[in-house]
Rosetta silent file (secondary structure, phi, psi, omega in degrees, C-alpha in Angstrom):
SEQUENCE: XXXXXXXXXXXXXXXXXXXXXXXXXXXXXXXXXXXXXXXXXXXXXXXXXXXXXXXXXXXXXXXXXXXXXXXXXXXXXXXXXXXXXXXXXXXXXXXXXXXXXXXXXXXXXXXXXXXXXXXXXXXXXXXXXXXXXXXXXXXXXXXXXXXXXXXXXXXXXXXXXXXXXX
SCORE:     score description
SCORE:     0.000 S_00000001
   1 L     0.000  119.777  169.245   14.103  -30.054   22.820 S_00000001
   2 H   -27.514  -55.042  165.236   13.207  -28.763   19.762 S_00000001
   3 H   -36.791  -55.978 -166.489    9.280  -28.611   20.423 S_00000001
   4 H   -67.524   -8.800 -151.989    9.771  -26.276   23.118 S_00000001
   5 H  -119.954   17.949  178.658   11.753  -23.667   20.814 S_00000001
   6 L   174.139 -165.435 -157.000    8.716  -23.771   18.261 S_00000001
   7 E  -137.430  144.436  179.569    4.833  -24.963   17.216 S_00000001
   8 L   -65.329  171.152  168.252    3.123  -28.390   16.114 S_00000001
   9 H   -86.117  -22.000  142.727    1.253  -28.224   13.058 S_00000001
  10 H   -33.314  -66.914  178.293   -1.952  -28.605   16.174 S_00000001
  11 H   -35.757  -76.486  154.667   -0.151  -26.001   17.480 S_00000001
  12 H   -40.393  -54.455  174.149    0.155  -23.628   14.660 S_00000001
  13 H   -75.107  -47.089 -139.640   -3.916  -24.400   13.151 S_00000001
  14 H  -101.993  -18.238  158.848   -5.094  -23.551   16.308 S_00000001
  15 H   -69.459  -25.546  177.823   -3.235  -20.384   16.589 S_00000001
  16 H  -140.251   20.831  172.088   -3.989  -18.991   13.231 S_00000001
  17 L    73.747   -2.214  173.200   -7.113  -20.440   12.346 S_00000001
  18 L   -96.086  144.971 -166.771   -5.964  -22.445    9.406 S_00000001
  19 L   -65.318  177.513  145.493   -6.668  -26.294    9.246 S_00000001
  20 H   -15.588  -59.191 -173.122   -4.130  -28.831    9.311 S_00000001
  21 H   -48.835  -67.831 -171.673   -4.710  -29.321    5.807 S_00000001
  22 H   -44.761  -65.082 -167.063   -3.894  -25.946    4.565 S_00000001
  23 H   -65.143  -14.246 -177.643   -0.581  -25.801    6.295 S_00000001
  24 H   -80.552  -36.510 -168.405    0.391  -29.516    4.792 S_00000001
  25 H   -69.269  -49.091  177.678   -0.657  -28.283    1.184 S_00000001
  26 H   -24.570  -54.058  177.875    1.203  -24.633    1.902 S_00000001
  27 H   -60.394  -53.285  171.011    3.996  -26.632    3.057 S_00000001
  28 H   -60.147  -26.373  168.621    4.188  -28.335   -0.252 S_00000001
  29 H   -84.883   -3.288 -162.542    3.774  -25.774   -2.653 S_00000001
  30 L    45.053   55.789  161.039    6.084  -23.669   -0.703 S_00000001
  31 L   -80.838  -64.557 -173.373    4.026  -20.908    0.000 S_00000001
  32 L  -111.828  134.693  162.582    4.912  -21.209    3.904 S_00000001
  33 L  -105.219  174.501  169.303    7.380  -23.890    5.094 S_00000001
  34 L   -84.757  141.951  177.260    7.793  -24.526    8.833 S_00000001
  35 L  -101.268  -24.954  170.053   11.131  -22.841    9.421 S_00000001
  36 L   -66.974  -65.817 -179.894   12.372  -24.858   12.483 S_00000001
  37 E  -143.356  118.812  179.632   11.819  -28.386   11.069 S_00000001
  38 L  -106.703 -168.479  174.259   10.038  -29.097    8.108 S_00000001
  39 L   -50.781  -61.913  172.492    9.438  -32.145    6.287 S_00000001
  40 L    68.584   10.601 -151.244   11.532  -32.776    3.616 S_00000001
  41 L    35.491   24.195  163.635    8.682  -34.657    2.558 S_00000001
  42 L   -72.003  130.460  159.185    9.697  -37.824    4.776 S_00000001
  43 L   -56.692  144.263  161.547    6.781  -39.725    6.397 S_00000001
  44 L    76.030   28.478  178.680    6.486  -39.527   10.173 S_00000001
  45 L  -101.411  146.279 -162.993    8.528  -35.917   10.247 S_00000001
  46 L  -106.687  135.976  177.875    6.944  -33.714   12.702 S_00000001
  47 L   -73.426  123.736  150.810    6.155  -29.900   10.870 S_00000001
  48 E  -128.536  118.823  170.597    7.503  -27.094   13.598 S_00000001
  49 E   -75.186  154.097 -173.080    6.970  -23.631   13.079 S_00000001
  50 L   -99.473 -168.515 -177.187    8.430  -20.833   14.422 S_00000001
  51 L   -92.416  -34.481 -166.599    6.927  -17.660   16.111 S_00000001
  52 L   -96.904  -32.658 -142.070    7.416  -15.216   12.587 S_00000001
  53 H   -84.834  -49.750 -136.725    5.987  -19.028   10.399 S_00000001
  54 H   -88.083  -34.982  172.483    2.633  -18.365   12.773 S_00000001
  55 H   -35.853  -76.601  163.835    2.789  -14.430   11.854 S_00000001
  56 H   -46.780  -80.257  149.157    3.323  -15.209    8.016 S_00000001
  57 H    17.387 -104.747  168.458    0.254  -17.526    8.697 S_00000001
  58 H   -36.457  -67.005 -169.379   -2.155  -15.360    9.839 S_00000001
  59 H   -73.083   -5.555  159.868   -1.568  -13.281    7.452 S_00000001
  60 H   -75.138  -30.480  174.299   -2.205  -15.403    4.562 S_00000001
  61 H   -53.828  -37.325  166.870   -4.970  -16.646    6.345 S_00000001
  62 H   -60.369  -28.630  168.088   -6.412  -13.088    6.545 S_00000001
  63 H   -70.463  -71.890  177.019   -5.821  -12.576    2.927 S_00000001
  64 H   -64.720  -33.063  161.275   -7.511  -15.380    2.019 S_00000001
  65 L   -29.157  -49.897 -161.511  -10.629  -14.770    4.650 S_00000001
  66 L   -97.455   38.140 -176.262  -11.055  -10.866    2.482 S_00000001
  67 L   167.705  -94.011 -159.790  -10.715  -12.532   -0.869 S_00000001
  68 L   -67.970  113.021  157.943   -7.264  -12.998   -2.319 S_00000001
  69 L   -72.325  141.219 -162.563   -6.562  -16.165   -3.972 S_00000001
  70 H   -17.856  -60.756 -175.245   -3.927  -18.737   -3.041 S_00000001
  71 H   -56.640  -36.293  175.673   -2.222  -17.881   -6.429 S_00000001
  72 H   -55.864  -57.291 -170.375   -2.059  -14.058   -5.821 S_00000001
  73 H   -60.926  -22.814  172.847   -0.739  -14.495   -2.562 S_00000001
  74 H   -92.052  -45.219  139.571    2.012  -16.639   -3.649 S_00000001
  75 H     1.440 -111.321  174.135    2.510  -14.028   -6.375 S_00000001
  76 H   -32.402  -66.394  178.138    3.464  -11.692   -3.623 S_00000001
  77 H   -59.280  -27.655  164.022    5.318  -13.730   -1.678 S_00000001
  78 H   -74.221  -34.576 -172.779    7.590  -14.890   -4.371 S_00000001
  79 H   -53.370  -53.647 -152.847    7.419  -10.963   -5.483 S_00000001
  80 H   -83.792  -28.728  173.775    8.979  -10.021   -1.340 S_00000001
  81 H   -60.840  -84.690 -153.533   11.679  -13.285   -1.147 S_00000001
  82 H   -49.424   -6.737 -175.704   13.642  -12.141   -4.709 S_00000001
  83 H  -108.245  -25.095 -169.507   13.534   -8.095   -3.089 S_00000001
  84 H    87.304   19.416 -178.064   14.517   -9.719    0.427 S_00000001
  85 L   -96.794  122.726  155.117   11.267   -8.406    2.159 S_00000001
  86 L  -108.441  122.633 -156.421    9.827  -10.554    4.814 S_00000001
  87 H   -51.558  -33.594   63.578    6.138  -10.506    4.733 S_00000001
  88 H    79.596 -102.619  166.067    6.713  -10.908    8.513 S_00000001
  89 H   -26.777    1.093  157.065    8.068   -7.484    8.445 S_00000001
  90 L  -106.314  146.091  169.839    5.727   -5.402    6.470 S_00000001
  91 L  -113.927  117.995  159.886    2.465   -4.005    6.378 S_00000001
  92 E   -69.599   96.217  152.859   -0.261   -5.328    3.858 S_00000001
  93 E   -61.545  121.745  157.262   -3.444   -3.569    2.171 S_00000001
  94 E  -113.113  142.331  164.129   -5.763   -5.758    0.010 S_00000001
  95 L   -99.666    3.806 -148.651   -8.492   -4.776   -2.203 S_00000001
  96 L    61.962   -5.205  178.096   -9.355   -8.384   -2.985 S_00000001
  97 L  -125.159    2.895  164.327   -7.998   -8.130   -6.402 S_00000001
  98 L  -164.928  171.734  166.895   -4.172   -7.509   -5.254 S_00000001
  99 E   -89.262  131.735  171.514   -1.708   -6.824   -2.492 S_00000001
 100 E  -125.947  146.750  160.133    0.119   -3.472   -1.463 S_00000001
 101 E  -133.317  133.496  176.571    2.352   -2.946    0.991 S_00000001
 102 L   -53.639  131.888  158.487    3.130    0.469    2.679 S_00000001
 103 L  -132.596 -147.852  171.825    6.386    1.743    2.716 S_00000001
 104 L    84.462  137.783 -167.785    8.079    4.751    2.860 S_00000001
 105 L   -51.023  -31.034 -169.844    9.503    7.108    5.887 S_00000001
 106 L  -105.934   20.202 -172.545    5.649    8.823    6.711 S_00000001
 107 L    58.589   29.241  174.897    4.097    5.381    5.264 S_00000001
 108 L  -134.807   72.286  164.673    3.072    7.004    2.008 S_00000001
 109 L  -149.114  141.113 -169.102    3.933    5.163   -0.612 S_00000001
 110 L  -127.719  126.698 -177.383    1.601    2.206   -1.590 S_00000001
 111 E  -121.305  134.787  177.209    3.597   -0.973   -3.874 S_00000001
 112 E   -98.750  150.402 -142.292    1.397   -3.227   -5.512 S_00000001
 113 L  -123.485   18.743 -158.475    3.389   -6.510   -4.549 S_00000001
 114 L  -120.491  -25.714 -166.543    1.295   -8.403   -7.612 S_00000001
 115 L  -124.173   39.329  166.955    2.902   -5.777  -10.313 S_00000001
 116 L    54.312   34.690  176.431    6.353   -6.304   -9.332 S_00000001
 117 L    94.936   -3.043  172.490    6.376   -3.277   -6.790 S_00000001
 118 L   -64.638  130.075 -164.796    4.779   -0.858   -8.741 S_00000001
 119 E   -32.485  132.672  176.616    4.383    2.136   -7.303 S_00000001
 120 L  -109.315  177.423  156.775    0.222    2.440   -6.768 S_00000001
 121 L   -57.187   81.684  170.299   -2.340    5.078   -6.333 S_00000001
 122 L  -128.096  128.826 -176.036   -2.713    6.303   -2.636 S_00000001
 123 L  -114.077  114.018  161.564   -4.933    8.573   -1.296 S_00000001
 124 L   -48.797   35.269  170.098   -4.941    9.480    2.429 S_00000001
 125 H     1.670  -59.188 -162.321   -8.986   10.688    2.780 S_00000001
 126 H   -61.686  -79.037  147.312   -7.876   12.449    5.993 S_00000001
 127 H    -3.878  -75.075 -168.527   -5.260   14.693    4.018 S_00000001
 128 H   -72.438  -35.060 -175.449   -7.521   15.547    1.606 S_00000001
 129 H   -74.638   17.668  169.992  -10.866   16.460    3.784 S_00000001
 130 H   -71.978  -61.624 -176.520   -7.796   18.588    5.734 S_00000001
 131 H   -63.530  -28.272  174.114   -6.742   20.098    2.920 S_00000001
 132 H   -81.004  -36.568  161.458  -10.333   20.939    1.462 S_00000001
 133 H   -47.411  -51.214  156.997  -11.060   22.584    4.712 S_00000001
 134 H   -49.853  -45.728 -177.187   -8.124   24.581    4.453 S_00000001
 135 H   -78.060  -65.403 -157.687   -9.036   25.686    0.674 S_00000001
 136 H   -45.377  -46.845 -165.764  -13.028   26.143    1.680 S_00000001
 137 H   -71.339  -50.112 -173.496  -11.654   28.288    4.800 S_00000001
 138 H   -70.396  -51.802  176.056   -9.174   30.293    2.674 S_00000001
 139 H   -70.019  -25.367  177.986  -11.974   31.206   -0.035 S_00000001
 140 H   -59.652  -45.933 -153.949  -14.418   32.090    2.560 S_00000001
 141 H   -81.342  -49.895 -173.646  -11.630   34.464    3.818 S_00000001
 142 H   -76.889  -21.733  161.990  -10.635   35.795    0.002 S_00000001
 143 H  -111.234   11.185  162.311  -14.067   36.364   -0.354 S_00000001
 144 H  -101.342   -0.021  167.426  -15.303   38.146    1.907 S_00000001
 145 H   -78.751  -33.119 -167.402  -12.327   40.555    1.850 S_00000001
 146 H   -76.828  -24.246 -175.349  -12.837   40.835   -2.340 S_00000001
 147 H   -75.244  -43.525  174.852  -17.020   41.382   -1.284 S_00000001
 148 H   -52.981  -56.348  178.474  -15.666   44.196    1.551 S_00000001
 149 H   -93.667   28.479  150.773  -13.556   45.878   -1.052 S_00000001
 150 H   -74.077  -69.714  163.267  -16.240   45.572   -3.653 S_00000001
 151 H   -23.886  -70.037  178.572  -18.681   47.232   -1.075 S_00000001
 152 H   -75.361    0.056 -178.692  -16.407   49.408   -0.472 S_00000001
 153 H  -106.454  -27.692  178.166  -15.293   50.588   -3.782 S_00000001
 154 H   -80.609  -42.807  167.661  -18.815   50.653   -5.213 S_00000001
 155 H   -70.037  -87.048  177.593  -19.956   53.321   -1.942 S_00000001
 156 H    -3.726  -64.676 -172.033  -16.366   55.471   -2.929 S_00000001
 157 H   -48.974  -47.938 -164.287  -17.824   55.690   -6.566 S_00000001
 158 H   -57.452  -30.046 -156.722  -21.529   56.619   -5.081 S_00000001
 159 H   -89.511  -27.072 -178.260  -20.247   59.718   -2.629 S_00000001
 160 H   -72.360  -25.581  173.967  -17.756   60.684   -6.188 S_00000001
 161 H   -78.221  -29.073  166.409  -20.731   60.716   -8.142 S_00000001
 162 H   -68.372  -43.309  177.131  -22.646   62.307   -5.900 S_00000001
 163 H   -52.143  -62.152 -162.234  -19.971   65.127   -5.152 S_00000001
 164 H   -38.894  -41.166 -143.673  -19.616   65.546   -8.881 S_00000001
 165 H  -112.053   14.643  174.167  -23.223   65.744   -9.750 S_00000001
 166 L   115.982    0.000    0.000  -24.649   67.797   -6.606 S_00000001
């Protein structure tokens, strides 16, 4: 039986916090379709979703919850179908004014999915106060060796001036 192999549209709102509603308008604009059995827009067709539909879900739901408007989001989702990404499959960063998703082998490259994939700005905070630590620690160290051989080159001069003058 089909039902058993997938989720009501009951099923599905109660799982990802979005009404009924939402998922019949989604389904129509084709942001999210039910991927088991949709509609086809016949009366009396039951909407079943899959386990990845309920995924996809949430995370628009989640989007919209910190923001992001419908239209951005379908933005992006039309942006990850023509590249063959499934939002499923990815991880998403919002500001509230666009979407990124990480990629990359260490996860450091941030694509804004609203700007066709352009490459963004990302800065790693942890990195950098690492890295400042490292420089602060390193200058501490080059200076107090350049104040020691200050010290010490300024006492050298005093005992040559002193030989010289008595």
């Amino acid at each position: 039986m089909i039902l058993q192999e997938g989720f009501t549209t009951d099923q599905a709102s109660r799982l990802t916090g979005c009404t009924p509603s939402q998922l019949r308008y989604w389904d129509n604009v084709r942001l999210i379709q039910p991927s088991i059995q949709a509609t086809g827009g016949r009366p009396g067709v039951r909407r079943v979703y899959s386990f990845r539909d309920l995924v996809i879900l949430r995370a628009i739901r989640s989007l919209k919850d910190n923001g992001m408007s419908l239209q951005r989001i379908r933005r992006a989702w039309n942006y990850f179908r023509r590249n063959g990404v499934d939002p499923g499959d990815v991880k998403l960063v919002t500001d509230g004014a666009s979407i990124f998703t990480i990629t990359g082998d260490d996860d450091d490259q941030l694509l804004d999915a609203l700007r066709e994939g352009q490459l963004a700005f990302f800065v790693e905070l942890d990195k950098i106060t690492r890295n400042v630590e490292e420089d602060r620690t390193l200058f501490e160290l080059d200076r107090d060796r350049f104040l020691g051989f200050v010290k010490g080159s300024r006492e050298e001069v005093s005992r040559k001036v002193q030989a010289a003058t008595g």
